[in-house]
N, C-alpha and C positions, 0 to 999 in steps of 0.2 A: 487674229495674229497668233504664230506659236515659236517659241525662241526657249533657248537654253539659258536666258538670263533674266530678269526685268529689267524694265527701259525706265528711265528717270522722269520720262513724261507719263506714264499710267496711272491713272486714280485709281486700280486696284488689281490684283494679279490671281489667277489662278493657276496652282502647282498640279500638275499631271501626275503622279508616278504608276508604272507597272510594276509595283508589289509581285509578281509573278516571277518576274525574272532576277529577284534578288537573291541570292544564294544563299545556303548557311551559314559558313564562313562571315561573310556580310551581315547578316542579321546576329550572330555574335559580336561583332563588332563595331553593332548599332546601339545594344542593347548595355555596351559598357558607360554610353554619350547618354544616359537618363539620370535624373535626379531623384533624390529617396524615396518620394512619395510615387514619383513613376513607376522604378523599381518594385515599389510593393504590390503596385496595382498587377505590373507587368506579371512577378511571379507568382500573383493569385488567378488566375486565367486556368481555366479546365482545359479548355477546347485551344490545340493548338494552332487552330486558326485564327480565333480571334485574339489570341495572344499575339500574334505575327502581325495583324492590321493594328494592333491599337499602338504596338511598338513601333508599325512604319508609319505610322498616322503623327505620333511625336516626334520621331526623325523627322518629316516633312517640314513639320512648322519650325522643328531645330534648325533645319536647312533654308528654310524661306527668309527666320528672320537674323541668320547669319550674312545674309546676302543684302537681304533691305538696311539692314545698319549698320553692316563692314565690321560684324565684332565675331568675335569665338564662339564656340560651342560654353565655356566657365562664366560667360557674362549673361547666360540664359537660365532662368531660374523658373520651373513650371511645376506647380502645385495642384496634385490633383484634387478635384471636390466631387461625393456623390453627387448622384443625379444631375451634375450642370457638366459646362465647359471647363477645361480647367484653366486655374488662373495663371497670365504669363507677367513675368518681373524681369527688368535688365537692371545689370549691375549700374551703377554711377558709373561716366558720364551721361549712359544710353538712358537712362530712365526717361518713357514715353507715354503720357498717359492717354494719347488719343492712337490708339493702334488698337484695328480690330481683326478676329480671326475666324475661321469655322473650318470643318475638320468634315469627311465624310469617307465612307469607302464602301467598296462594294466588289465581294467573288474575286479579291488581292486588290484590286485600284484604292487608290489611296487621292486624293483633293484636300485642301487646303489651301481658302481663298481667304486672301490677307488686301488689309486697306486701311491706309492712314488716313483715309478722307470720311468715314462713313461706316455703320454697322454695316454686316454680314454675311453672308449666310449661302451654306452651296450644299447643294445635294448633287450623289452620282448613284444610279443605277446601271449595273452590267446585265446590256438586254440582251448579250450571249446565255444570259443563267437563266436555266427553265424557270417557267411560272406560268402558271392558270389566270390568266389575265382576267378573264370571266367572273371563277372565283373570286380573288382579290376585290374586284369593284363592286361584286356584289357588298363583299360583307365590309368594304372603306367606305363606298361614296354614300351620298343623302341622295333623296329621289330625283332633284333637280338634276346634279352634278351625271347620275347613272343614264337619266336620260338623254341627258348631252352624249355623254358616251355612247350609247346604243344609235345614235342617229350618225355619226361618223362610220364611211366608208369601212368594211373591212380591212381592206389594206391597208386603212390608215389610222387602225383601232388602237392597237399596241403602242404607237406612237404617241395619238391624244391621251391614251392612258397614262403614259410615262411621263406627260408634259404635267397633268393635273398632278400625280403624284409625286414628282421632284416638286413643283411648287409651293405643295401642303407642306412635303417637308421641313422645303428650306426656310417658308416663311412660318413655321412655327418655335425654328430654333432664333428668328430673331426675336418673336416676341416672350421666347424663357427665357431669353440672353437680355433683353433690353433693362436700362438700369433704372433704378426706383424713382418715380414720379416724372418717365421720359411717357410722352402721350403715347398712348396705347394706340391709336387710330392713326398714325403717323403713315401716311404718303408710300409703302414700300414699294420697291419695282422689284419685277422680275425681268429674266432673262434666260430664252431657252442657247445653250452654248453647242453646237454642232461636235457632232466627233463619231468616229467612225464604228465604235466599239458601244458603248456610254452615253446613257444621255441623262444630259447634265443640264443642272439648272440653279441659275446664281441668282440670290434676293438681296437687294442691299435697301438703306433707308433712306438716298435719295439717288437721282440719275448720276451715271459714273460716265465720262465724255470720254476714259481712254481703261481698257483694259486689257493686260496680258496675260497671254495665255501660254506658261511655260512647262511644258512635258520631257518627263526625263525617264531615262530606264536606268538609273544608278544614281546611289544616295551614298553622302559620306557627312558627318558630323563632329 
């Protein structure tokens, strides 16, 4: 399913955006909707690309969880922390402590898969962006995993490739993101998500019975 909104019945949602098509102007205008600890990160960035994804990566989940709790851009409070995810806070009355997120992007695509029912976790790769796929799995996978890969059709190399690598990904940001003394060995699913560009793949920490899939090419916060 893909909609410009969430539906009130999904256990969990994933945000689309084409970071590509966002303009200057707009990304000025995104970047004034961050809070201190964003800002600082924002303006210590070398490379103005990933200054541009990590600031439409914040817009995203500004916008997501503007929309899941009917509040402002001012009742969103997100802190960033080395090395992890950063941590999100809503002002009174919204304070939510069972709301989970994950953030990914790739070559401008931007994701952010949010869900009040269950951790989670979403990887995107843009299989428009060159890469030595050969390469890559030589020096990622274990002997098992490369051999699995080498027995897949040609045709359909690239794609098993992308399926095992969104999966590692996304299941390893749930078990940095999982909280202190939740079982390590816990049940995850995955989910490869079709799309015509990207391919994408969502881990959460138990089965999800409804989710949406919401893709935008404009952002506001």
């Amino acid at each position: 399913m893909t909609s410009k909104a969430p539906s009130a019945t999904a256990a969990a949602q994933l945000w689309l955006l084409d970071g590509n098509l966002i303009d200057a102007a707009n990304i000025d205008s995104l970047a004034t909707g961050l809070g201190t600890s964003e800002r600082k990160r924002y303006d210590n960035f070398v490379r103005a690309q990933r200054a541009r994804e990590f600031l439409l990566g914040r817009a995203l989940l500004r916008h997501a969880v503007q929309h899941i709790f009917s509040i402002d851009n001012a009742s969103i409070l997100i802190t960033e922390r080395q090395g992890n995810a950063p941590l999100l806070a809503l002002a009174p009355p919204h304070a939510c402590s069972q709301f989970y997120f994950s953030l990914s992007h790739s070559n401008g695509w931007i994701a952010c898969a949010t869900s009040m029912t269950c951790r989670i976790a979403v990887d995107i790769e843009d299989r428009d962006q060159p890469r030595d796929i050969d390469a890559v799995s030589a020096a990622s996978m274990d002997e098992e995993s490369l051999r699995w890969l080498t027995q897949q059709p040609q045709a359909q190399r690239a794609a098993a490739f992308y399926r095992w690598w969104g999966c590692q990904e996304a299941l390893y940001k749930l078990a940095h993101n999982r909280a202190p003394g939740e079982i390590g060995d816990a049940p995850w699913n995955c989910r490869i998500i079709e799309h015509e560009r990207l391919a994408i793949c969502l881990c959460n920490a138990s089965d999800l019975a409804a989710l949406d899939v919401i893709a935008l090419t404009s952002i506001k916060i």
